[in-house]
N, CA and C of each residue as an Amber inpcrd file, in Angstrom:
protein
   201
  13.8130000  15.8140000  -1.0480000  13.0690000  14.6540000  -0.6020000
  11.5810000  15.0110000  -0.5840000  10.7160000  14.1230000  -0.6880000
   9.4510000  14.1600000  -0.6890000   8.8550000  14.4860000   0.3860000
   7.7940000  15.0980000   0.6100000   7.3780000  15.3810000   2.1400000
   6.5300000  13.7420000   2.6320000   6.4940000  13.3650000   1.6110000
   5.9400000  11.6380000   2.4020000   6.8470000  10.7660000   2.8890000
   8.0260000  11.1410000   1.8930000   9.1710000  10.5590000   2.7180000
   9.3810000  10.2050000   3.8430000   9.6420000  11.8940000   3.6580000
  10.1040000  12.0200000   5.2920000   9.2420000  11.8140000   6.5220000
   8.1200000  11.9640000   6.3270000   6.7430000  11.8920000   6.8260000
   6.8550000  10.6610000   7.2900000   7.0790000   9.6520000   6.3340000
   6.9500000   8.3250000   6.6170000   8.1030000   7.7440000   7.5620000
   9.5050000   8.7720000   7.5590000  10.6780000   8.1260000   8.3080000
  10.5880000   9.0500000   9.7740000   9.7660000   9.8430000  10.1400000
   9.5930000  10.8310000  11.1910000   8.1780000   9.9250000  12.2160000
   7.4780000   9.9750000  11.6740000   6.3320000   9.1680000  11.8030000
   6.2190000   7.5710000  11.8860000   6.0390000   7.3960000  12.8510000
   6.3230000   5.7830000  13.5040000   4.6980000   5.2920000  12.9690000
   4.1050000   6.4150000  13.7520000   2.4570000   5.4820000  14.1120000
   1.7040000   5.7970000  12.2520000   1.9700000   6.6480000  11.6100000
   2.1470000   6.4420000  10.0610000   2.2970000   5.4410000   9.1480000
   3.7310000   4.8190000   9.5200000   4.3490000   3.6010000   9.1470000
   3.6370000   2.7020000   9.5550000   3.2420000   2.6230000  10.5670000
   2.5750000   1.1790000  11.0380000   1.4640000   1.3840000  10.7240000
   0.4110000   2.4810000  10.2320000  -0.9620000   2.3770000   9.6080000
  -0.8110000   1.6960000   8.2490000  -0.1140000   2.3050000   7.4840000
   0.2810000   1.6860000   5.7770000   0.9490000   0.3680000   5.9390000
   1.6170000  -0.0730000   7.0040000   1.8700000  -1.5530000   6.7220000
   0.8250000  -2.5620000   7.1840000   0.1410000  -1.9490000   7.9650000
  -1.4610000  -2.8160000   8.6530000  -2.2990000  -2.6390000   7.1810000
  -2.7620000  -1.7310000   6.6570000  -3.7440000  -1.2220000   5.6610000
  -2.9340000  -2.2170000   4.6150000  -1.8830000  -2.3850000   4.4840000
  -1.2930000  -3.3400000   2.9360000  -1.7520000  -4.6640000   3.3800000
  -1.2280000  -4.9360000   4.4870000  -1.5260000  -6.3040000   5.1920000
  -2.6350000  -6.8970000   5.2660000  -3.9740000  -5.7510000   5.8670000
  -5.5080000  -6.1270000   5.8200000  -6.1010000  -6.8390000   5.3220000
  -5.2310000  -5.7460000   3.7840000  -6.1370000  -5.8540000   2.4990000
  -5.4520000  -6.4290000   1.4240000  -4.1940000  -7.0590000   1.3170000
  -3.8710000  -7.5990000   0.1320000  -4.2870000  -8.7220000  -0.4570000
  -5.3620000  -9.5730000   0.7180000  -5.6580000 -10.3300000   0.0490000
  -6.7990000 -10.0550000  -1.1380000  -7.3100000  -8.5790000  -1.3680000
  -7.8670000  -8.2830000  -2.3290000  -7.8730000  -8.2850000  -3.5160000
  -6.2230000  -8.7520000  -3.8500000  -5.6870000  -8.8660000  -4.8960000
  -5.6360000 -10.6810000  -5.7620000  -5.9580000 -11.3050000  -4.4110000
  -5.2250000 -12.9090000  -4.6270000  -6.2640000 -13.1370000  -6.5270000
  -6.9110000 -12.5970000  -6.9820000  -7.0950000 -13.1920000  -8.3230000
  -6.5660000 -12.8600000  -9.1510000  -5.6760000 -11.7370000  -8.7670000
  -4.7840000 -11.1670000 -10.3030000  -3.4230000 -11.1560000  -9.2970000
  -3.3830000 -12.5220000  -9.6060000  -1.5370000 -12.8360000  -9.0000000
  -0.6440000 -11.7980000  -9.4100000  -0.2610000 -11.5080000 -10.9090000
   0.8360000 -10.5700000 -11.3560000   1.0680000  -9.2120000 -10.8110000
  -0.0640000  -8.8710000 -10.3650000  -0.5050000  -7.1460000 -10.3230000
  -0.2450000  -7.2880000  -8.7270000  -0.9020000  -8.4420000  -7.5640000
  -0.0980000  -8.8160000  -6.0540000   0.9810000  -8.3470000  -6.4900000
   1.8950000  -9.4580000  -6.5590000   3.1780000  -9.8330000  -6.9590000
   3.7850000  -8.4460000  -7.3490000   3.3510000  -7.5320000  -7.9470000
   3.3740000  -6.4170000  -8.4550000   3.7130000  -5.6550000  -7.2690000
   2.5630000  -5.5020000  -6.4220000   1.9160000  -4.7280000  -5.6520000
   3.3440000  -4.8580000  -4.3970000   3.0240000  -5.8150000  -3.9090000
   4.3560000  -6.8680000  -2.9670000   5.6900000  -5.9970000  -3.0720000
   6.0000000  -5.8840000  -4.1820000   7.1560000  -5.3720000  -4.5450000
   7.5460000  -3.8700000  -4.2920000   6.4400000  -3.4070000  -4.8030000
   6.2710000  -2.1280000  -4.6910000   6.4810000  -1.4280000  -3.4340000
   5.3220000  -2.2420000  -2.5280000   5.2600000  -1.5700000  -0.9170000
   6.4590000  -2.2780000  -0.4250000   7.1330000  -3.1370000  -0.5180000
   8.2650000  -3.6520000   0.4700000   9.5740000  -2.6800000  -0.1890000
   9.6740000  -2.4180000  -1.5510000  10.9120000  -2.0870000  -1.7070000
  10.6900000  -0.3660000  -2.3910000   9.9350000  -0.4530000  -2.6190000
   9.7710000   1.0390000  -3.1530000   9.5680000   2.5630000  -2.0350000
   9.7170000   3.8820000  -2.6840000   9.5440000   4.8110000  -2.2280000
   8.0440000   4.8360000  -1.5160000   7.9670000   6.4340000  -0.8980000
   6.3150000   6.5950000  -0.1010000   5.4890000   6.3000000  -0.7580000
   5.8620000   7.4070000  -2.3770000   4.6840000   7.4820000  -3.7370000
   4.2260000   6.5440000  -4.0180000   5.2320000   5.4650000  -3.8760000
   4.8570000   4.1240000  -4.7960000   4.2950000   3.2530000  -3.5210000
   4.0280000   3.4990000  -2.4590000   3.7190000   2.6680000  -1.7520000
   2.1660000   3.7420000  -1.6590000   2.1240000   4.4080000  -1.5940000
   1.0110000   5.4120000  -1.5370000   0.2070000   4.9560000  -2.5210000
   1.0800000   4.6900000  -3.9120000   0.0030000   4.3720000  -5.1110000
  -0.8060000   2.5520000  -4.6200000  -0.0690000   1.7240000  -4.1470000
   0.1570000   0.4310000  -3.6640000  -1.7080000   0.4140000  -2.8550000
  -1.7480000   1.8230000  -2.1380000  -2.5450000   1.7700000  -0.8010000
  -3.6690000   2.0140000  -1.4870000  -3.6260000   3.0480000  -2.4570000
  -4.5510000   3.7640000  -3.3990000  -4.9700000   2.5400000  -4.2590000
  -4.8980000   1.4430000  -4.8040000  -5.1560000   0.6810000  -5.3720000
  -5.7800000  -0.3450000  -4.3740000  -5.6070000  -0.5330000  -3.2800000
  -6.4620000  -1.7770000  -2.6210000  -7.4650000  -0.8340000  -1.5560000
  -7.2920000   0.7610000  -1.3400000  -8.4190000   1.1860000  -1.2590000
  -9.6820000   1.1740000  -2.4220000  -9.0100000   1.4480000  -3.6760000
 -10.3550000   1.7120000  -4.4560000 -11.0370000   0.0520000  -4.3860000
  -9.7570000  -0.7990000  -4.4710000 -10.8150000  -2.5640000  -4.6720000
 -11.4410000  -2.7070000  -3.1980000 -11.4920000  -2.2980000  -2.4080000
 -12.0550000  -2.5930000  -0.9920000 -13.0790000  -1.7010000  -1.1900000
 -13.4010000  -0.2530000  -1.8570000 -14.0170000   0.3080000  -1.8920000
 -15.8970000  -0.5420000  -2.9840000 -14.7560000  -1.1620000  -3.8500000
 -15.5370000  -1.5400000  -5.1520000 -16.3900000  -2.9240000  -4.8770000
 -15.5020000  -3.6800000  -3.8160000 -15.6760000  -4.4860000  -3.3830000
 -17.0470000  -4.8200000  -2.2490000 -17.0730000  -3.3650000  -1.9980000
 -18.1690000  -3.0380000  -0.9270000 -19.4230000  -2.6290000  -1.3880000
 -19.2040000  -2.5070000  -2.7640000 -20.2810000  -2.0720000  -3.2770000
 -21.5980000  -3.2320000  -3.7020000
């Protein structure tokens, strides 16, 4: 198993940072519906990685966004 995995199933206050941080910020996505929709999928049904990659993607647009 992955150490984010488990990380993520050991770790309460973890879990609830990455589902606040998806939540925040997904509306960062609302102009490229497919890639949401994408995204949506990913963090609700997928592994840590893929939810990690999920977080990593609406950090860099929040990042870009700020610029």
């Amino acid at each position: 198993m992955n150490p984010f995995e488990s990380w993520l199933i050991v770790n309460y206050e973890l879990n609830i940072f990455f589902t606040r941080y998806f939540n925040d910020n997904l509306q960062l996505l609302d102009d490229y519906a497919e890639l949401k929709t994408d995204c949506i999928q990913l963090f609700k049904g997928g592994n840590a990685l893929e939810k990690i990659q999920v977080l990593s993607l609406l950090a860099a647009m929040k990042h870009f966004n700020d610029l």
